[in-house]
C-alpha positions as CSV (number, residue, x, y, z in Angstrom):
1,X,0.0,0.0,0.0
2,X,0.9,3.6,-0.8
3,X,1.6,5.4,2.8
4,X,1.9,9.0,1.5
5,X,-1.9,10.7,2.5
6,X,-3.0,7.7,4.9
7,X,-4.5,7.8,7.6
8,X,-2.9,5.7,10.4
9,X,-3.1,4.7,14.0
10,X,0.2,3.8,15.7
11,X,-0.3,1.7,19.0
12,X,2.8,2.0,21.4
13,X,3.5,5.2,19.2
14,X,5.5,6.6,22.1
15,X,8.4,4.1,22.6
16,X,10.8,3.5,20.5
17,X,10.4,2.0,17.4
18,X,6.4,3.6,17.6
19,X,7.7,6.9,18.1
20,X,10.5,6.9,15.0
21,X,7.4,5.7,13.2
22,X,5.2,7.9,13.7
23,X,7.4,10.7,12.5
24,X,8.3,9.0,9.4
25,X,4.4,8.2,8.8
26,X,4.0,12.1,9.7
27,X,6.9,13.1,7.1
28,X,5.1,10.8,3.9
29,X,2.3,13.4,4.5
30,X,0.3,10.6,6.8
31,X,-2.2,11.6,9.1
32,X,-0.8,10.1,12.1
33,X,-3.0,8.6,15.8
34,X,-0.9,7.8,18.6
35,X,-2.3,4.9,21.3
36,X,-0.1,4.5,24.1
37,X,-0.9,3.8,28.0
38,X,2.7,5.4,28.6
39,X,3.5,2.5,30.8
40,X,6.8,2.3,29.2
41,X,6.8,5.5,26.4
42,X,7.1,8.6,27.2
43,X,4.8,11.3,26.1
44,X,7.2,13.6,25.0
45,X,8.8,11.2,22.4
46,X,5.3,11.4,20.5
47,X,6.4,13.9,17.4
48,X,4.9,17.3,16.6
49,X,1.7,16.8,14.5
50,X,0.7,13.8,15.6
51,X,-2.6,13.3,17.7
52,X,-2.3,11.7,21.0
53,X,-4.8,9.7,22.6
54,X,-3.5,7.6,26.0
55,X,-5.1,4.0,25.3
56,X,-5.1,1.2,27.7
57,X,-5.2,-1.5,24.8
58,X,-6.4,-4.0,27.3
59,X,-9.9,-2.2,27.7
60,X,-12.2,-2.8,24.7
61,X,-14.0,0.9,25.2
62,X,-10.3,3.0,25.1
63,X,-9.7,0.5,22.0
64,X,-12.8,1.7,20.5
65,X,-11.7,5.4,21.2
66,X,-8.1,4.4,19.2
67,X,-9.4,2.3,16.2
68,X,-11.7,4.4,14.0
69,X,-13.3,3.9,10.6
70,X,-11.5,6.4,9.0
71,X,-8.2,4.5,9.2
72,X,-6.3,2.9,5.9
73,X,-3.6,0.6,8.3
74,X,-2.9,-0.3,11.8
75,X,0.6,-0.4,13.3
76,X,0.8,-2.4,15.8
77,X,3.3,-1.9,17.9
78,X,2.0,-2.1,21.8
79,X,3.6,-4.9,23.8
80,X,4.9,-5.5,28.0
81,X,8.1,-7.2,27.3
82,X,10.0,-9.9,30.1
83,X,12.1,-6.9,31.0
84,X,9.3,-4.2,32.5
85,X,6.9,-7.0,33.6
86,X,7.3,-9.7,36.7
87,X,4.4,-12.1,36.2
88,X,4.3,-14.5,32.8
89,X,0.6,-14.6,33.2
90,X,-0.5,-10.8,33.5
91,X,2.4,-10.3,30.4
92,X,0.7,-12.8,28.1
93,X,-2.8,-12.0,28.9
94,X,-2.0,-8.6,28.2
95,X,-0.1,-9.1,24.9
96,X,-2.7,-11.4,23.5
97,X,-5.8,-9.2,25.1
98,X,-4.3,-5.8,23.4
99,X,-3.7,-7.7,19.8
100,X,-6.9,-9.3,20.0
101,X,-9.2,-6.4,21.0
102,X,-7.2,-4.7,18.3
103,X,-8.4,-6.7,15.4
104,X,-11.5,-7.3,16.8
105,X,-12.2,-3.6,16.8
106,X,-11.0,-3.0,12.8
107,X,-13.0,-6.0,12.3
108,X,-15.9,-3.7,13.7
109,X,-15.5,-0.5,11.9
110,X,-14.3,-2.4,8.4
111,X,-9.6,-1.4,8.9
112,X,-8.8,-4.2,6.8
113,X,-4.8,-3.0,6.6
114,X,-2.5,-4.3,9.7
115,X,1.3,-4.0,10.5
116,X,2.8,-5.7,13.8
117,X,6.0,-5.8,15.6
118,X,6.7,-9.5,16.1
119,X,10.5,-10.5,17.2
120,X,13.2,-13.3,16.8
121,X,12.3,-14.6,20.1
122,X,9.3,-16.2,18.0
123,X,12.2,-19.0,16.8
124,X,13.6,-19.8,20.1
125,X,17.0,-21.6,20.1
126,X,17.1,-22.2,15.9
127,X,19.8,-22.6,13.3
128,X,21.2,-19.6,12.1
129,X,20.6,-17.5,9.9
130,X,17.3,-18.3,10.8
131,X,14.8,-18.1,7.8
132,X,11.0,-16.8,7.5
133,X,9.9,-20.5,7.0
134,X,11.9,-21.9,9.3
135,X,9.6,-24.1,12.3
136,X,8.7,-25.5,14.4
137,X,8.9,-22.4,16.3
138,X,9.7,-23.4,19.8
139,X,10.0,-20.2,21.8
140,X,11.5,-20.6,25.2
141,X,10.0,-17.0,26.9
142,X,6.8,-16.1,27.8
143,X,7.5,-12.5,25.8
144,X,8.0,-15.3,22.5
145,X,5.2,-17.4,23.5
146,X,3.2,-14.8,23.2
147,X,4.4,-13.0,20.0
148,X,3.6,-16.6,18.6
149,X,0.2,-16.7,19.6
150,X,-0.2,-12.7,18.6
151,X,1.0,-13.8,15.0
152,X,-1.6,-16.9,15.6
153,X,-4.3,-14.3,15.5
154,X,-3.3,-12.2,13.1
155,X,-2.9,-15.3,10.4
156,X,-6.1,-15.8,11.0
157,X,-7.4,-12.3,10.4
158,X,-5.6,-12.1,7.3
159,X,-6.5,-15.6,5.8
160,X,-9.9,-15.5,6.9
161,X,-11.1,-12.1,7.3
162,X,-9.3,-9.8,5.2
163,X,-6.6,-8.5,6.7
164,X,-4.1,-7.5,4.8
165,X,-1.2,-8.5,7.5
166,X,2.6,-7.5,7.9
167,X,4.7,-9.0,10.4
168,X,7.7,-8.3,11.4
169,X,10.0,-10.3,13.5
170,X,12.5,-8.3,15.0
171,X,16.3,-8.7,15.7
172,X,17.4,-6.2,18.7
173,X,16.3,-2.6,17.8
174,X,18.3,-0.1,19.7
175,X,18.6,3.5,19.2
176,X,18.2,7.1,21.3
177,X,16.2,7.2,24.8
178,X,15.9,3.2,25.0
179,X,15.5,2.3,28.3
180,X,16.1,-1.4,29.9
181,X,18.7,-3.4,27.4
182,X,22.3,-4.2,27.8
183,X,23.6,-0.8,25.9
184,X,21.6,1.6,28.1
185,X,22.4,-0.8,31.3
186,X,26.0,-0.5,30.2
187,X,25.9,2.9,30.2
188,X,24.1,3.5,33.7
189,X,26.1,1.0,35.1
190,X,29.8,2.7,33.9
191,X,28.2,6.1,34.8
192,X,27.7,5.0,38.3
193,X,31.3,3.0,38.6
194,X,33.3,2.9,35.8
195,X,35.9,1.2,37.2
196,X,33.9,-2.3,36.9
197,X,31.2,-3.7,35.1
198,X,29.2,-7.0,35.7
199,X,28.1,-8.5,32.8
200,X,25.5,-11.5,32.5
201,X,26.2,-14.8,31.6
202,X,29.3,-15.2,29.8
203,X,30.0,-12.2,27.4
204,X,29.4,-14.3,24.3
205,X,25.8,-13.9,24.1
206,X,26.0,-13.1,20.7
207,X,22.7,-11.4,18.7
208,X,22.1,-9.4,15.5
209,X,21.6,-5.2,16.4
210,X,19.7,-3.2,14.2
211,X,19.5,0.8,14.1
212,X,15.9,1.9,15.3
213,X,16.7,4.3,11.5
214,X,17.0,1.4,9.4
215,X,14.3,-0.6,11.3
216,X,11.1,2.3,10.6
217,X,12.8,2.4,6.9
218,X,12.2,-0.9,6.4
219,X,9.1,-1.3,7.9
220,X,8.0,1.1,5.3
221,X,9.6,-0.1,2.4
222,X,8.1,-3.8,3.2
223,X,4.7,-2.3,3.5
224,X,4.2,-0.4,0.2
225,X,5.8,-2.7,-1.8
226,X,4.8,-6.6,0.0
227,X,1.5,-7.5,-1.1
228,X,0.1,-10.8,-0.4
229,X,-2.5,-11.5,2.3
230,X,0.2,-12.7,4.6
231,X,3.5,-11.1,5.2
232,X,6.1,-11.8,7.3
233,X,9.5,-10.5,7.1
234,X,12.7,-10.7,9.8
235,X,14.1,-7.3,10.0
236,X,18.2,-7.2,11.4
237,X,21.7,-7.5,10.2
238,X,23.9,-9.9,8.3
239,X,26.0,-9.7,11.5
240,X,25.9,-9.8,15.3
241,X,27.4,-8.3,18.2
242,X,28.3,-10.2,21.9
243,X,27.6,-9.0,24.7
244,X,31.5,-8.7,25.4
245,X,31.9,-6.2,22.3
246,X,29.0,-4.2,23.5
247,X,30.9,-3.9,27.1
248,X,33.5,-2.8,24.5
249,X,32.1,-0.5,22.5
250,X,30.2,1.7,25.3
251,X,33.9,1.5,27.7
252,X,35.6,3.0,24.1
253,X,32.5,5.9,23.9
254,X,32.8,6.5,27.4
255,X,36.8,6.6,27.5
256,X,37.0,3.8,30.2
257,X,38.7,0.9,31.2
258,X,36.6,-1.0,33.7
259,X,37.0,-5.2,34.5
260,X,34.3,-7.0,33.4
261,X,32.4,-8.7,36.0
262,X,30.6,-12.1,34.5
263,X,27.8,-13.8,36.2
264,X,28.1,-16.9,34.7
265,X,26.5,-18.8,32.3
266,X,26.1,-19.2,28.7
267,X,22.6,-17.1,29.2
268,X,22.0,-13.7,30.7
269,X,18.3,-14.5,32.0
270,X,15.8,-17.2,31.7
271,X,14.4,-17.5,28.6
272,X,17.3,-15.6,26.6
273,X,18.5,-16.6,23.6
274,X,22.1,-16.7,23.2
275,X,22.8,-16.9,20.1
276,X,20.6,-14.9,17.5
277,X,20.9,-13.9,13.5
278,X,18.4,-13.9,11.1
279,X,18.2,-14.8,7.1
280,X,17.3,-11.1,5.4
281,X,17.2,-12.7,2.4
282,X,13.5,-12.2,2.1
283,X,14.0,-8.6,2.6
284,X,16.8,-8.1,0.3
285,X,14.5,-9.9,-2.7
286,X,12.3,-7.4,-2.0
287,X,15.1,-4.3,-2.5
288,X,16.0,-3.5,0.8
289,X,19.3,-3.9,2.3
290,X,20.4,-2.4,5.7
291,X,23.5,0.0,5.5
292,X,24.5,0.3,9.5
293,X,25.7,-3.2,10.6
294,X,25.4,-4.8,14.2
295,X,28.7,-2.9,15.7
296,X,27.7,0.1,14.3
297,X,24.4,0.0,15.1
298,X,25.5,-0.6,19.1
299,X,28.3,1.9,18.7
300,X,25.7,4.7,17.1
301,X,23.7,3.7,20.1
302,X,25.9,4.2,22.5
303,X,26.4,7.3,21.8
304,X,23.3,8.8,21.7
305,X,22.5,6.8,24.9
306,X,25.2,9.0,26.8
307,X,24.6,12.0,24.9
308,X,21.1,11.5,27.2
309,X,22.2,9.9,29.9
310,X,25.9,11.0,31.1
């Protein structure tokens, strides 16, 4: 579909991917909604022309507020990830409850167009690079689990009641005022002391970073020019990053030479992942090819992370 002159609603339009987003969709000449509870976004982060309204996702009456008739595509974006939540249940309830009252609701008022932030974690502990088609997905955290069942819903919106659908399954988007990953821990954590830093796991956590700039570009490009029922692309890098490098990377920006500090382990939390890179090869049949690899992508982080924070 053409984005210039829509008219679009962006749910967790004030976080980070949601918020870069919205300010392309506002730059195409887009007339651009905002739905955000601000549980994790911040307010200030929605962009300048660009209505507001503050949505609890989970409530079928603020939905109905959000999703409107006049709309030509959905982004959906709104999600409580295992980092800002403590109980699996209440995070997959919610996750499931907020996509489901979300296409229930176009369903209502006739939005047949719908984009979704879906992520690697989908795949759990697969091959690499990990294609599109690859399965059975076996995800190993409740935050996968329920992306799984989110895309579960939305394959049947789009196969059975026309929904045009694109999903997207995300490597790790970082980028300016990100809040609650290993670059902006890194930084807190050398700000405070930066004569050590305790890392999780071992170090060699290694996963594919993506630029939050590249990300939003290709989230565009994928949806004006994909156009089957279905779509699902992985968005990342052809390389990856450890979690050592990172450590790396932000001491270098910050001019420091702390000792690492590991906890142990060839995993950082339950339920992570340790190794992560996805096949682009569906995205690069389809023209697009990200410029900004993994290191860079941490590096230009990093920066901009203690341009905010330090």
């Amino acid at each position: 579909m053409d984005l210039t002159d829509s008219t679009a609603l962006v749910t967790g339009g004030a976080g980070l991917v949601g918020s870069h987003l919205a300010a392309r969709l506002r730059d195409r000449g887009a007339t651009v909604r905002v739905a955000d509870d601000l549980s994790k976004g911040d307010r200030d982060r929605v962009p300048d022309g660009v209505d507001f309204v503050r949505t609890d996702l989970t409530d079928s009456d603020d939905v109905a507020e959000a999703v409107t008739g006049d709309l030509d595509v959905v982004f959906h974006f709104a999600a409580y990830t295992d980092t800002n939540y403590d109980d699996d249940r209440e995070l997959f309830e919610a996750n499931t409850a907020m996509t489901y009252n979300v296409l229930e609701r176009m369903h209502e008022v006739g939005v047949d167009r719908l984009a979704f932030t879906s992520s690697s974690t989908v795949y759990g502990e697969a091959p690499r690079p990990t294609p599109e088609e690859y399965g059975p997905l076996e995800p190993i955290s409740i935050y996968g689990s329920s992306k799984l069942a989110d895309e579960a819903l939305i394959s049947t919106h789009a196969h059975s009641y026309g929904v045009q659908s694109w999903v997207f399954r995300f490597a790790n988007i970082v980028g300016p005022h990100q809040r609650g990953n290993v670059i902006p821990d890194f930084v807190q954590k050398l700000d405070a002391d930066p004569s050590e830093l305790e890392i999780l796991g071992d170090g060699r956590q290694e996963k594919s970073y993506m630029h939050v700039s590249e990300c939003v570009d290709a989230i565009q490009h994928v949806v004006e020019h994909a156009d089957a029922d279905l779509n699902v692309y992985n968005l990342g890098t052809r390389t990856t990053t450890s979690v050592t490098d990172i450590a790396d990377i932000v001491s270098d920006e910050l001019g420091v030479d702390p000792e690492y500090a590991y906890t142990g382990g060839d995993r950082g939390w339950t339920g992570d992942v340790p190794k992560m890179r996805l096949s682009i090869e569906r995205l690069t049949d389809l023209s697009w090819e990200p410029s900004i690899e993994s290191d860079e992508a941490v590096r230009r982080s990093a920066r901009e992370l203690i341009d905010e924070i330090v």
